[in-house]
N, C-alpha and C positions, 0 to 999 in steps of 0.2 A: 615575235610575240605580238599580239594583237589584240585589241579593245575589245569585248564581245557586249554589244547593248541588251542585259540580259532582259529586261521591257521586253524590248522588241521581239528580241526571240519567241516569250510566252504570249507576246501580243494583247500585253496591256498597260495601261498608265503608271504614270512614276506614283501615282498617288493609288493606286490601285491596294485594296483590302489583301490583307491572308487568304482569305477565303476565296476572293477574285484570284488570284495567283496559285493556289490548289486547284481550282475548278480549269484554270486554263491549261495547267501541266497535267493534267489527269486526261484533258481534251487532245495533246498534243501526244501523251504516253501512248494513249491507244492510238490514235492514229496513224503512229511512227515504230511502233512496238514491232520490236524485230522477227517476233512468230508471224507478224498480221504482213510483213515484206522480209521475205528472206531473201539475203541477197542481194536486196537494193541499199547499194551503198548510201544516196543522200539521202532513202530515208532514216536507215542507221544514221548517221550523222546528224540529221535531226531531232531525232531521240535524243541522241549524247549533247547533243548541246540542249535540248529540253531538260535534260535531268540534271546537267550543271547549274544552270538559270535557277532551278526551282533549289537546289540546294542552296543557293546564296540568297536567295529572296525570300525563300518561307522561314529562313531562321532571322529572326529582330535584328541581332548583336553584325551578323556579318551582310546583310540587305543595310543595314545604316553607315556600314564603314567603306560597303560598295559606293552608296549613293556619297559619301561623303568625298572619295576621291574622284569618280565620274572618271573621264577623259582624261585626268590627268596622271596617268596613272606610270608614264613615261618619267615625270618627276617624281614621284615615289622613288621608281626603278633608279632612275643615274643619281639622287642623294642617298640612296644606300639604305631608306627604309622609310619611316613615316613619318614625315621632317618636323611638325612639332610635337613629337613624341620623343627628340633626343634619338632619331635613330632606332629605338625598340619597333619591333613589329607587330602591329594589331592583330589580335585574337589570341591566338598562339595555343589554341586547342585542338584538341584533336581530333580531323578531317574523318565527319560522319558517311558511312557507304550509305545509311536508306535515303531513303526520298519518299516524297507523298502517295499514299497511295500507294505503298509497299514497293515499288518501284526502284531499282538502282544499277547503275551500270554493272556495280562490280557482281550482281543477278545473274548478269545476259554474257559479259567479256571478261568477267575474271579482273583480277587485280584491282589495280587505285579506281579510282573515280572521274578519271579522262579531263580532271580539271588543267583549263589551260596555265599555263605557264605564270599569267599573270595573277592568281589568286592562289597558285603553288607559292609564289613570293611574298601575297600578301597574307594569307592564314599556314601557309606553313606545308610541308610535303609530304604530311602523315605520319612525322615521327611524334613517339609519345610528349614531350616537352614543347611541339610544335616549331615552327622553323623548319628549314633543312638540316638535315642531322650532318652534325661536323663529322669529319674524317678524322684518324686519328694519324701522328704524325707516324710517317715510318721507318722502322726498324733499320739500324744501320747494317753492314755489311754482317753475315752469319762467319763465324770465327770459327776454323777449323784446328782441333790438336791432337796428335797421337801420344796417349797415355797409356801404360801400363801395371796393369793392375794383377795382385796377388786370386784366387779362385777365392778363398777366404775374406778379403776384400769386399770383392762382389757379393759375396753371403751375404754378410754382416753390414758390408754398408761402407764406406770411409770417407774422406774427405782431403781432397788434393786441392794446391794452389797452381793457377794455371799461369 
């Protein structure tokens, strides 16, 4: 898992406007737009990481809980969540596909939104409740018995103790 400076990526300041940050993902959309480079994987990739950056930064709520962890985002990860929050994990809504500009991965490649791992942990993995959707605990062994039953039984229906 890896720190992505999503600044850098759109190629503007921490202090940079909404408007500065749509104008530069708009600038990087088309010029990494996978119809205008078919084929070229890093410009694909720069796309996908253009359209990550602009999803965490042109929304208020989750560019302010970015800038608030920065680099640290390794202690987030090994205390288990957003340490003085008691653990709860910020945002915890549910992971939008557009982007500015009409623009969105899941547009061009289908499925989620190629965010990396480290803001999969921190806004959640796309389940409705946000978070990572629990697994549910499983099923123990399937129980096998051989019963016999009346034709009339099976009609009407009955009820056996196994």
């Amino acid at each position: 898992m890896e720190y992505k400076d999503y600044y850098k990526i759109l190629g503007v300041s921490k202090t940079a406007s909404q408007d500065e940050i749509k104008k530069a993902y708009r600038k990087l959309a088309v010029k990494y737009h996978p119809d205008k480079n078919s084929g070229d994987k890093a410009a694909e990739n720069k796309f996908k990481e253009a359209n990550e950056a602009n999803e965490v930064l042109s929304k208020p709520d989750k560019r302010k809980q970015y800038d608030e962890l920065g680099e640290n985002w390794q202690s987030y990860q090994q205390a288990g969540g957003y340490a003085n929050q008691g653990g709860s994990r910020p945002g915890g809504g549910r992971r939008s596909s557009g982007g500015a500009g009409g623009f969105s991965t899941e547009d061009f490649y289908g499925g989620g939104g190629q965010f990396s791992d480290f803001f999969e942990n921190i806004f959640g993995g796309g389940s409705p409740g946000g978070g990572r959707s629990s697994r549910r605990a499983s099923a123990g062994e399937d129980l096998q018995a051989e019963m016999h039953i009346t034709l009339e039984e099976a009609f009407h229906g009955a009820s056996r103790q196994v």
